[in-house]
TIBA-421180 format. One line per 4 residues: their letters; for each residue x, y, z negated of N, C-alpha, C. Coordinates in steps of 0.001 Angstrom, whole numbers. Example, Ala and Ser with C-alpha at 12.3 -4.5 7.8 and 13.67 -1.06 7.14 Angstrom:
<recs>
AS) 13190/-5690/-7800/12300/-4500/-7800/13200/-3300/-7800 ~ 12850/-2250/-7080/13670/-1060/-7140/12900/30/-7870 $
</recs>
This chain:
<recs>
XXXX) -123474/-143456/30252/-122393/-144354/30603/-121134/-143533/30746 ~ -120078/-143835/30105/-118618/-143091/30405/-117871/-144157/30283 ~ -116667/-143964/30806/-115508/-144541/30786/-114098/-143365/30924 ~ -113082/-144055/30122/-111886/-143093/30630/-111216/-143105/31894 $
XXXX) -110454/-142354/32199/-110422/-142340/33618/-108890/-143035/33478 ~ -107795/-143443/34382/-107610/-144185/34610/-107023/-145092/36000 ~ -107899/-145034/36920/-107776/-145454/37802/-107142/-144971/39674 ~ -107157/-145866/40079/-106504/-145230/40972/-106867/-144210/41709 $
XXXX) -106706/-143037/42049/-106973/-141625/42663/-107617/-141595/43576 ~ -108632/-141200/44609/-108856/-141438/45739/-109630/-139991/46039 ~ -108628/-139437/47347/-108790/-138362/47331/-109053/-138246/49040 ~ -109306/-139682/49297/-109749/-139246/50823/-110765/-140512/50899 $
XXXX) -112147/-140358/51181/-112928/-141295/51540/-113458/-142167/50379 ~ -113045/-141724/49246/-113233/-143058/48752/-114863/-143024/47979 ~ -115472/-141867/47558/-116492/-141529/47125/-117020/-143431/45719 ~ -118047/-143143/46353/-119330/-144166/45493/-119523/-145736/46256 $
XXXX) -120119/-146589/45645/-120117/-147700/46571/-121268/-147397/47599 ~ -121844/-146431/47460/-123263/-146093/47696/-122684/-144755/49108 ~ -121768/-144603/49187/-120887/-143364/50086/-121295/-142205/49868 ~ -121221/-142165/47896/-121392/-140546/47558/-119750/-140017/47374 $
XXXX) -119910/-138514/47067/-118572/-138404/46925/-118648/-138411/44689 ~ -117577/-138089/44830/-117374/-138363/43574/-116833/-136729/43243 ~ -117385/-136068/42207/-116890/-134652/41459/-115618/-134508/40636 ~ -115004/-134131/40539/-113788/-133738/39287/-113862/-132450/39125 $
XXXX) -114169/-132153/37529/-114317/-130815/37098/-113123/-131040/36260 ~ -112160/-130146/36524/-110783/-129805/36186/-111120/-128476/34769 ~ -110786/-128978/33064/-111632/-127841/32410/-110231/-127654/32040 ~ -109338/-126373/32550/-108080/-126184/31325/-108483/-125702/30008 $
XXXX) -108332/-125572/28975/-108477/-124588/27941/-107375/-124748/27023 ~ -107192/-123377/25935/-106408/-123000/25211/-107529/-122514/23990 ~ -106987/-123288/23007/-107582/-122499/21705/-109025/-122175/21375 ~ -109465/-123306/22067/-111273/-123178/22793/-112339/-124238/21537 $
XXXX) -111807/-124410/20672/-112163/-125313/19684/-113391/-125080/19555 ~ -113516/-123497/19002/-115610/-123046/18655/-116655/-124082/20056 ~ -115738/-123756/21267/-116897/-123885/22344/-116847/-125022/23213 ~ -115538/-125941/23181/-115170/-126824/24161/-116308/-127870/24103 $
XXXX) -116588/-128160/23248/-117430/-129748/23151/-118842/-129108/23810 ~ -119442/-128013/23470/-120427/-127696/23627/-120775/-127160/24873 ~ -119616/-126920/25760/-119002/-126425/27281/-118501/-128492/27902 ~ -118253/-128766/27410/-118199/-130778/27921/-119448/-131272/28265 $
XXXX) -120099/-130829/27079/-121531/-131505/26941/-122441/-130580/28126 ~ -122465/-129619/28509/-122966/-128890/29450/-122816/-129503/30822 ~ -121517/-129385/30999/-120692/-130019/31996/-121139/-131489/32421 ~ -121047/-132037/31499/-121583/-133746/31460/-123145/-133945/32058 $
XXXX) -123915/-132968/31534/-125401/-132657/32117/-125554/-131750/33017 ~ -124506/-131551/33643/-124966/-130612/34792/-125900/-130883/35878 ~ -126887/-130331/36912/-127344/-130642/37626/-126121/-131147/38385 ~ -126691/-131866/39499/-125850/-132256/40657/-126827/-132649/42401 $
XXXX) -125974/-131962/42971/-126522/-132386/44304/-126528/-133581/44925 ~ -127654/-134577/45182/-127948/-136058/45802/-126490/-136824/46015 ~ -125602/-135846/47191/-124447/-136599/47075/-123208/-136849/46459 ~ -123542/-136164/45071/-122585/-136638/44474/-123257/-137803/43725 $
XXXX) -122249/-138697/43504/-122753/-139811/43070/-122112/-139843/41672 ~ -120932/-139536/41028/-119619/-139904/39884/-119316/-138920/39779 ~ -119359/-138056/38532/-118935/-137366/37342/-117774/-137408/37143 ~ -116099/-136653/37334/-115267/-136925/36605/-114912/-135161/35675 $
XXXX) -114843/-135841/34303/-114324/-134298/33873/-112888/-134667/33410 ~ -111759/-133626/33516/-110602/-133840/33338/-110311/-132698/32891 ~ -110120/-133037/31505/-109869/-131552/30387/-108593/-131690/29964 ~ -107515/-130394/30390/-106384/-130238/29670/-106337/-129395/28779 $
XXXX) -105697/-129307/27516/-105356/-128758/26870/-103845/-128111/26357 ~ -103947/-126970/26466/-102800/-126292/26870/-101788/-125860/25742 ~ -102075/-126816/24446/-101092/-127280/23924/-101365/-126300/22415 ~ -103256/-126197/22590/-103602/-125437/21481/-103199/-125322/20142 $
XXXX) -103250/-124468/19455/-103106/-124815/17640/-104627/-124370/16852 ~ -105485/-124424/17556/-106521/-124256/16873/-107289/-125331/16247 ~ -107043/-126822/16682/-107600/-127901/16395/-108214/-128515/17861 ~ -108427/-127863/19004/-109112/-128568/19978/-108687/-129511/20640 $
XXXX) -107455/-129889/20490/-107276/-131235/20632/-108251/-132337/20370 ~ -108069/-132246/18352/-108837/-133243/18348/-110478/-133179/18620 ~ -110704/-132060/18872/-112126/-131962/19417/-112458/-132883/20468 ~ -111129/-132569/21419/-111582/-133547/22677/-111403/-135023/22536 $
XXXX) -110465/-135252/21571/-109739/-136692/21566/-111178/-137400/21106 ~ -111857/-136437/20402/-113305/-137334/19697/-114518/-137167/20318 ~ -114743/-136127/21799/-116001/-136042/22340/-116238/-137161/23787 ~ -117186/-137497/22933/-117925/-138387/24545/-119015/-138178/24902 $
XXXX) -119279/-138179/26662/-120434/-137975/27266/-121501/-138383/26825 ~ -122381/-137814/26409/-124011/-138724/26438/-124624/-139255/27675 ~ -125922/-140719/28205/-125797/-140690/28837/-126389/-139413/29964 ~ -126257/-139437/30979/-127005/-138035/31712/-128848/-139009/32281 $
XXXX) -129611/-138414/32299/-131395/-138391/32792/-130748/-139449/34019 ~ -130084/-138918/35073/-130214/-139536/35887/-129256/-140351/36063 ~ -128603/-141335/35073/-127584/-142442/34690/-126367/-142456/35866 ~ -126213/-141078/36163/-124772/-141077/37107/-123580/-141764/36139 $
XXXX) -122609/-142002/36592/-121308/-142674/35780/-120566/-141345/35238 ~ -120043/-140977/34107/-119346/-139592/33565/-117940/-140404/33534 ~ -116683/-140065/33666/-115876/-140176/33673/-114837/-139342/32819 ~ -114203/-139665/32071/-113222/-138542/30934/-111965/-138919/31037 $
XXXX) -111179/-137861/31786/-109953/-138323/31204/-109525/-136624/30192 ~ -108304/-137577/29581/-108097/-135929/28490/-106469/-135589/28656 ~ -105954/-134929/29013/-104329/-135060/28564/-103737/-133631/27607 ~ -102775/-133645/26890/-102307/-132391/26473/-101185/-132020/26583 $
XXXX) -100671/-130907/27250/-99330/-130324/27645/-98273/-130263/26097 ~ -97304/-130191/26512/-96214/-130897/25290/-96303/-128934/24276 ~ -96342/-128669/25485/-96274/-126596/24834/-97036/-125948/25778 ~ -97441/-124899/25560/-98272/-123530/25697/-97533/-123249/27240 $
XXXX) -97869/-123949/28103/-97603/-123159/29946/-98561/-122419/30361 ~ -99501/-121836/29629/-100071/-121462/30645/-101696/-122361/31334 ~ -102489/-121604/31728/-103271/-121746/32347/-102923/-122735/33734 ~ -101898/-122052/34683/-101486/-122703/36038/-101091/-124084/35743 $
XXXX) -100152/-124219/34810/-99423/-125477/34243/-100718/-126385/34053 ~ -101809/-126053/33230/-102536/-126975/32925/-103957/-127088/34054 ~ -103530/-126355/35211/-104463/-126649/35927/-103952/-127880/37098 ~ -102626/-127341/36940/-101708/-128665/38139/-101931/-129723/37546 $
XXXX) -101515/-129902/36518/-101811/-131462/35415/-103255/-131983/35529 ~ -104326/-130671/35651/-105418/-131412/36036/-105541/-131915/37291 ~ -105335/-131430/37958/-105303/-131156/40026/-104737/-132889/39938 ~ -103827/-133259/39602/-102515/-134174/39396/-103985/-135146/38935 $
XXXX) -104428/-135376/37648/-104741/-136188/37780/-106280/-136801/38380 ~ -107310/-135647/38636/-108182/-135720/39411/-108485/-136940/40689 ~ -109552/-137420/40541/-109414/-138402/41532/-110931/-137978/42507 ~ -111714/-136906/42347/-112403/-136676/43587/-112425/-136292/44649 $
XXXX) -113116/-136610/45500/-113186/-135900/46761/-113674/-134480/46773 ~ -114089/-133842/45667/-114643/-132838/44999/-113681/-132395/44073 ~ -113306/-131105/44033/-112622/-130627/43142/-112973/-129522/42403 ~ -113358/-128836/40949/-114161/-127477/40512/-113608/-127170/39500 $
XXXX) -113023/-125963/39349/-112616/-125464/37690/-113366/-125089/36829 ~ -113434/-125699/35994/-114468/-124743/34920/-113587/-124490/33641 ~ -113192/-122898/33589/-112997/-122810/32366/-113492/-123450/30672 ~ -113371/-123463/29439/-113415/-123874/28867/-114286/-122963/27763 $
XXXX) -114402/-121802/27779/-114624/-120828/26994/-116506/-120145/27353 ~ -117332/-121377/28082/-118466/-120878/27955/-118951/-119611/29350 ~ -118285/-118861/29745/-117837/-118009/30957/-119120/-118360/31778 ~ -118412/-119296/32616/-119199/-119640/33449/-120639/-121275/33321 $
XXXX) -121753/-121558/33853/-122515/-122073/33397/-123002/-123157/34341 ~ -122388/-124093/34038/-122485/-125688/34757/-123292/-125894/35258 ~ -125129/-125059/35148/-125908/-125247/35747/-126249/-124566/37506 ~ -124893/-123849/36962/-124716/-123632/38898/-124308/-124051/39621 $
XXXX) -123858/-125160/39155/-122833/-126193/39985/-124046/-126670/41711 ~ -124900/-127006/41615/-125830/-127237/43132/-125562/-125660/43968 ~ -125448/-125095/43507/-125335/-123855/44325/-123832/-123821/44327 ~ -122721/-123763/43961/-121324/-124128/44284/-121476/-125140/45432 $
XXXX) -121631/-126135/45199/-121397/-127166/46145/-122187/-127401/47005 ~ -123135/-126734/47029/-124236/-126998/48312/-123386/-127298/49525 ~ -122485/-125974/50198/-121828/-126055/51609/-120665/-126965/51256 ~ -120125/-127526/50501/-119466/-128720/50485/-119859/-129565/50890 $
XXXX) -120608/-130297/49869/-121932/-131130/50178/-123107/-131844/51565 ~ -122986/-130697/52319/-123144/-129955/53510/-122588/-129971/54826 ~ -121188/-130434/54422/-120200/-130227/55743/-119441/-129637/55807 ~ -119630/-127991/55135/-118955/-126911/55357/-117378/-126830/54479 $
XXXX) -116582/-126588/55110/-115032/-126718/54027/-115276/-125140/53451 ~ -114964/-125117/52430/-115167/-124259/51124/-113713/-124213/50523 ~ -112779/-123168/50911/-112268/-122438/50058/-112368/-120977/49311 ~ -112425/-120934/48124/-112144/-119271/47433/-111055/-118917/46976 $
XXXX) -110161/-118101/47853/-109024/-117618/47058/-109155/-116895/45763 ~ -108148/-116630/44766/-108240/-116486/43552/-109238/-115350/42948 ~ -108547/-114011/43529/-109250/-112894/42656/-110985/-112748/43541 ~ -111178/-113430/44873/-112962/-113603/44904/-113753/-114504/44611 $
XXXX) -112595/-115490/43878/-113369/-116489/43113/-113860/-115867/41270 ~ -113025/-115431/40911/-112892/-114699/39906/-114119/-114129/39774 ~ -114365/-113148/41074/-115728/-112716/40610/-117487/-113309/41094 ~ -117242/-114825/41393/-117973/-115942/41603/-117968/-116493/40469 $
XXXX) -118989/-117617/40546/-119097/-118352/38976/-118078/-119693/38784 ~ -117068/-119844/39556/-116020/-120389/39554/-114788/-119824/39633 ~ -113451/-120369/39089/-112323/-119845/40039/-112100/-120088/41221 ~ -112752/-121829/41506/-111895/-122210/42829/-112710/-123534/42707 $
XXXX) -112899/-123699/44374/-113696/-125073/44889/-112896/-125336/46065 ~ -112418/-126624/45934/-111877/-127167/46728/-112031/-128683/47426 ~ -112452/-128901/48385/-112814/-129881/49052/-111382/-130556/49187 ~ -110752/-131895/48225/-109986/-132259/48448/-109696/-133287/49389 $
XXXX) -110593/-134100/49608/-111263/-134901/51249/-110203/-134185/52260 ~ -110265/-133030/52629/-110121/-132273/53995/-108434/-131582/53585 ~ -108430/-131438/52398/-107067/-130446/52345/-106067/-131616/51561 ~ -106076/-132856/50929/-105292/-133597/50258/-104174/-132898/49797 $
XXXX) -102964/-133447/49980/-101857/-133132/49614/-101477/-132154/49428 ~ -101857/-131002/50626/-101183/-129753/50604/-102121/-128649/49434 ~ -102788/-128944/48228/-103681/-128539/47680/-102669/-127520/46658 ~ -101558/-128269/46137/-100663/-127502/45515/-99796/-126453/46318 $
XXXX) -99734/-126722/47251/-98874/-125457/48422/-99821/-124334/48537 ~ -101289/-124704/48357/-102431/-123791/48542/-102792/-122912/47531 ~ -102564/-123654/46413/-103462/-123245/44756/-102203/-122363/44221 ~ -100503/-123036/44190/-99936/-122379/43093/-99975/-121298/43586 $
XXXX) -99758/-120568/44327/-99554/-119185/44358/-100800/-118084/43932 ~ -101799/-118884/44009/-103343/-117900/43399/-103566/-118037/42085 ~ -102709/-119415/41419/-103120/-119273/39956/-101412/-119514/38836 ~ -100657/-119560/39480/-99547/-119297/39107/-99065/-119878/37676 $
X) -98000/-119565/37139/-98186/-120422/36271/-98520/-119989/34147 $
</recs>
């Protein structure tokens, strides 16, 4: 089941009808054409921990010339084993900003109470996502600043529930633009 995303944001409380929270995996990439679909499709099947209930992936593209645009404009979720809802939204920056640029645009349009970067380039491996989010999940507020996320299997997990608004006062300066 997918749908595009869309709808209105909800970044405090709003989870599942069921009172799961809902995920947003924020994927920037640049020039990622060989691997993006095959890094979506990973993503889309990732394990997930009980309480998440809703899938959102929100892939920017940073204004590639390799073709991955239309890679994304044409990939859709399969459904997942355990018929969670996948959610896609796609947008593409007008020119080449940067990584930071296209991570705010994601941040921006994200609507979970869950927030996770996953690069685009294969790096890191979606099937660690239950072990990322366990102490989220959990209770525990979970931030990683930049360069010890770096050497974690994420850049950055952010419980947007607890930190809302001030997420950009927090992030630009660790991932810049």
């Amino acid at each position: 089941v997918s749908a595009e995303a869309g709808r209105t944001p909800c970044r405090s409380g709003c989870g599942t009808l069921d009172g799961e929270m809902r995920l947003s995996v924020v994927v920037p990439g640049f020039n990622e054409s060989a691997t993006v679909a095959k890094l979506l499709d990973r993503v889309a099947a990732a394990p997930l921990p009980d309480a998440v209930g809703e899938l959102e992936i929100v892939v920017v593209d940073d204004s590639s010339t390799d073709g991955t645009w239309p890679v994304l404009e044409s990939w859709q979720p399969v459904l997942r084993e355990d018929e969670r809802l996948v959610v896609v939204a796609r947008d593409r920056l007008p020119e080449n900003r940067g990584k930071g640029a296209a991570l705010r645009k994601g941040f921006s349009a994200a609507s979970g109470e869950i927030l996770l970067i996953q690069d685009a380039d294969l790096e890191y491996d979606p099937v660690d996502y239950p072990l990322l989010l366990q102490p989220i999940v959990a209770g525990d507020e979970v931030i990683l600043p930049g360069e010890l996320a770096l050497d974690l299997l994420l850049l950055l997990v952010v419980q947007l529930r607890v930190l809302d608004d001030p997420v950009d006062v927090l992030i630009e300066p660790l991932i810049g633009d």
